[in-house]
N, C-alpha and C positions, 0 to 999 in steps of 0.2 A: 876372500869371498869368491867362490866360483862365479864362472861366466856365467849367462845365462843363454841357452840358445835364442836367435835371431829367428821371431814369428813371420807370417805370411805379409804382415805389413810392411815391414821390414823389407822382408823379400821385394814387393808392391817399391819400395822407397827408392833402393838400393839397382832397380832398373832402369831407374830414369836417364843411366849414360847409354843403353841402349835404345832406350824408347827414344829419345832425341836424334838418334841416329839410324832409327830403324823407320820413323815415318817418311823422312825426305826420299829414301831409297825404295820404299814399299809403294811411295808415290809414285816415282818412276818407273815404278814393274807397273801399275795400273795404269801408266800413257803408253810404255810399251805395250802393254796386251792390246789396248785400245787402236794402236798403228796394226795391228796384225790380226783388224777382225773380231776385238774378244769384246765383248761389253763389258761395264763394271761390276755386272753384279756373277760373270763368269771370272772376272778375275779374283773377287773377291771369295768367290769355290775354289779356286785355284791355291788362293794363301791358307784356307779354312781345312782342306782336304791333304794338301802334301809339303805346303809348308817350308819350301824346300830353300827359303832364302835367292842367294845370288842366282842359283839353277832354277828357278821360276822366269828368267830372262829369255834361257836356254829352250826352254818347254816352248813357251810361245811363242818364240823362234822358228822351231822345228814343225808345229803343227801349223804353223801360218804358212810355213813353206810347202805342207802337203806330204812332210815328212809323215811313215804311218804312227800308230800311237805306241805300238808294242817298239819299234828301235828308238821311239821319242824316251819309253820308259828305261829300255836298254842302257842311254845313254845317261841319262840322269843318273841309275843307279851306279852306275859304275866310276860319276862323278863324286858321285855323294856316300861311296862306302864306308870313306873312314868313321861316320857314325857309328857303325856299329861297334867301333871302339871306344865312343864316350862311354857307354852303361858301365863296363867291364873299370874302366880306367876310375871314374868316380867312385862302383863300386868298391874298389882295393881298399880307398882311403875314409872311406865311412865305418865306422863302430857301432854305431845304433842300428838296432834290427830295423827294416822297415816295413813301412805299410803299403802291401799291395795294387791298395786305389790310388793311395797318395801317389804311387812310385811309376803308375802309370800313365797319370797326370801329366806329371813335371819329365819324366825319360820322353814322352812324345815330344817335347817342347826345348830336346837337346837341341838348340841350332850352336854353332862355334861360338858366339859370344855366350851365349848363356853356359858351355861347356867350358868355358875357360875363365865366367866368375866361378861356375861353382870348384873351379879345381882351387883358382886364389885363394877362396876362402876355407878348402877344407885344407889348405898345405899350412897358413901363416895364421887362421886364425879358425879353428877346427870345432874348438868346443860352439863359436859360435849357429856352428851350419845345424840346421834342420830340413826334415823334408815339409815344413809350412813353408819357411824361407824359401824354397827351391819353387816351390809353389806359385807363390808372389811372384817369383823373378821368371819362371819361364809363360806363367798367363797373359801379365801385362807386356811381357817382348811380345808376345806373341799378336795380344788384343791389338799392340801398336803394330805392326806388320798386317793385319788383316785390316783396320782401320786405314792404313794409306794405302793398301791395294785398292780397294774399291774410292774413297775420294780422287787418287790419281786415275780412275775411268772414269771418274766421272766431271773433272773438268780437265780433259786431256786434251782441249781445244783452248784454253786460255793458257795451255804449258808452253804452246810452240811461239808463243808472241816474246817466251821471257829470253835475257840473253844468252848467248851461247857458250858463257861462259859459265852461268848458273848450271845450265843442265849439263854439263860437262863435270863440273862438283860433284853432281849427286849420285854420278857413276865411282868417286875415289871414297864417300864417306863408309861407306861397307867395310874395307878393306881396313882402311886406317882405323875404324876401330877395332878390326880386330889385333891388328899390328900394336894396339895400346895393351891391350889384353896379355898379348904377348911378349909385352917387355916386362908389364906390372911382375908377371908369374917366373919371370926367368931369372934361373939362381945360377951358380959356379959350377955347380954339380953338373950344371947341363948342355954345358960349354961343348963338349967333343959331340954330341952329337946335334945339334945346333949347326957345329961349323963343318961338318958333314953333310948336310942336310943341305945349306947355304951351298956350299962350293961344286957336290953332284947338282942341285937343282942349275943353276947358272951354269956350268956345262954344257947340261943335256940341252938347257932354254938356246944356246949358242949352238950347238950343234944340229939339234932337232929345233922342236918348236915346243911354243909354252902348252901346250896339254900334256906329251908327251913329257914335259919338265915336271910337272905336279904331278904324275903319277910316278914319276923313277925318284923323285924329292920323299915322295912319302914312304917311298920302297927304302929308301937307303935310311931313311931316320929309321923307318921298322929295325930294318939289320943293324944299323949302330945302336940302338937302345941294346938289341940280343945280344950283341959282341961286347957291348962295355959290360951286360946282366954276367952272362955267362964265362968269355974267353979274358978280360980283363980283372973279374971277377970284382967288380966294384959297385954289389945291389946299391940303390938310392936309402937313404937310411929310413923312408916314412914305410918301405917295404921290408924292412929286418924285420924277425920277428912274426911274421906272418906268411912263410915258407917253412 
């Protein structure tokens, strides 16, 4: 009996490890904005408009410091480009034509954890993905991230009373899930460049510094994918077949 693709509710279900992890931290972007001037309902423009995850910190940051808005945007962008590698990457591995609205929906709403269920699920269990499911899974990440940005403005005066071990937490929950994400998806195949990736990032982070580290981390994973694609010549097998 064939699979049956996975609906929008599904999608809606199947977020709940992000949603859970996305309001304590969207909380704390909304008491961040609120220390640097922003009210809740500008922070909550903020989550609705650009969306941008961990670099929503960064933004209100920059313009609370007087930074102007065009090197505020500079700098986000330049944070935040490997996005434009989610579309292209998930495209590869989808078979079903898609629908335009649908795909405009759910692609705005690529943040790194939603990019990295829907890669889970179209590598290990394929037939189930759709773009309802995609649907589901990047509205409510999203509903949950614009939802704790504005309640975190809006009692960003009973945050400071809690311990400072709490709000110290809700700075590691972001990453760790994505670090989950990233173990769930990672096969044999993907070993050398992985430990490429690992050994330039912690390098550069030791000899330079951690911004400097994430941008030559992500340079070298770039080149080591090419070099294993091309000079190695060992395409990944969910790409045979479709070159």
């Amino acid at each position: 009996m064939p699979t049956q693709p996975a609906g929008f509710w599904q999608g809606a279900k199947d977020s709940q490890a992000i949603i859970w992890t996305y309001l304590p931290v969207s909380f704390a972007f909304g008491v961040s904005a609120t220390q640097f001037g922003f009210s809740a309902w500008e922070a909550l423009f903020l989550s609705c408009s650009m969306y941008a995850g961990a670099s929503q910190f960064l933004v209100v940051a920059l313009l609370g410091s007087g930074t102007s808005i065009w090197m505020t945007a500079l700098t986000v962008i330049a944070l935040d480009i490997r996005h434009l590698l989610y579309g292209p990457a998930l495209y590869n591995l989808i078979d079903n034509k898609l629908n335009l609205k649908k795909t405009a929906v759910w692609a705005w709403g690529l943040t790194d954890e939603v990019f990295a269920s829907g890669m889970i699920k179209l590598s290990q269990r394929r037939q189930e993905w759709s773009e309802s499911w995609m649907l589901g899974l990047s509205l409510c990440s999203w509903l949950s991230w614009a939802t704790g940005s504005f309640l975190g403005g809006m009692f960003a005066d009973q945050v400071s009373q809690m311990p400072q071990f709490l709000q110290a937490a809700l700075d590691f929950l972001l990453p760790a899930l994505f670090l989950s994400f990233l173990l769930a998806a990672f096969e044999r195949k993907h070993s050398f460049i992985v430990a490429v990736t690992v050994v330039v990032s912690a390098i550069a982070c030791y000899l330079i510094d951690l911004s400097a580290a994430i941008f030559i981390g992500i340079s070298s994973g770039i080149f080591a994918g090419l070099f294993k694609h091309y000079v190695l010549k060992k395409p990944d097998p969910e790409y045979q077949g479709q070159t």
